[in-house]
C-alpha positions as CSV (number, residue, x, y, z in Angstrom):
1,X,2.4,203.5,-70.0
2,X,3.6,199.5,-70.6
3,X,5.1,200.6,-74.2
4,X,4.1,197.2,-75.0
5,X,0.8,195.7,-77.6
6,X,-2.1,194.4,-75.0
7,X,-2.3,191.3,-77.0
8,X,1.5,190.0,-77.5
9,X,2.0,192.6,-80.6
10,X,-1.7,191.9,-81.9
11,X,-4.1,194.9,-82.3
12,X,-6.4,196.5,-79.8
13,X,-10.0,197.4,-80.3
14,X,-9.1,201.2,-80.5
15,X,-6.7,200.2,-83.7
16,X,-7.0,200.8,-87.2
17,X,-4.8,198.0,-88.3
18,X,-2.4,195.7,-86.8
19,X,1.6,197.6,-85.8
20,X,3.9,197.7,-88.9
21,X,1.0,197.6,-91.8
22,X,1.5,200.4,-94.6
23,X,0.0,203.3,-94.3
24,X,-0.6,203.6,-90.7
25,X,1.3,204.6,-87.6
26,X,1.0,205.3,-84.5
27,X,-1.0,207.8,-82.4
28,X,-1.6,209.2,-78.8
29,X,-5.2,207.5,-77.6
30,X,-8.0,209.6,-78.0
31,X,-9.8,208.1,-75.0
32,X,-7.5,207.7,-72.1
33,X,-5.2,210.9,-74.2
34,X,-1.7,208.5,-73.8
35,X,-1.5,207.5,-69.9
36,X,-2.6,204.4,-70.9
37,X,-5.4,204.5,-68.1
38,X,-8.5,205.9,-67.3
39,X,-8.8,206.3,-63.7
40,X,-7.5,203.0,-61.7
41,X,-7.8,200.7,-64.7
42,X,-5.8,200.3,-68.1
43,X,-7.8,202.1,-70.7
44,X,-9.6,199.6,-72.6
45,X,-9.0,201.2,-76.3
46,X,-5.6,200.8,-76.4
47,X,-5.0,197.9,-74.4
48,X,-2.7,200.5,-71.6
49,X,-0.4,201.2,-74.3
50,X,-1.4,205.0,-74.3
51,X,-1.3,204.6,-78.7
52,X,-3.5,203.2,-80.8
53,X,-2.9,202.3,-84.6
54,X,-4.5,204.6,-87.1
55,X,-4.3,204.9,-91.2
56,X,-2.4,208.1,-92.0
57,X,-4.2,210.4,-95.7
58,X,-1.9,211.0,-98.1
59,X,-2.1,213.2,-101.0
């Protein structure tokens, strides 16, 4: 896992919202389920980050 945002702290196509907006947070990938790869290549959801952004309910 890189730790890092695939796009230079921008969002990747498996995020919600862009890192930091209220209301979201972060979250293990459901795709590649946080390695941040899916087989030899970086998991295309989260960019290789293993997270993804997501809105979080409140009640």
């Amino acid at each position: 896992m890189s730790g890092t945002r695939q796009q230079g702290g921008g969002t990747n196509p498996g995020d919600d919202a862009p890192p930091g907006t209220p209301g979201t947070g972060e979250n293990v990938c459901p795709d590649c389920k946080g390695s941040g790869r899916i087989g030899a290549a970086a998991c295309q959801t989260c960019g290789g980050t293993g997270k993804v952004i997501e809105g979080m309910g409140g009640g």
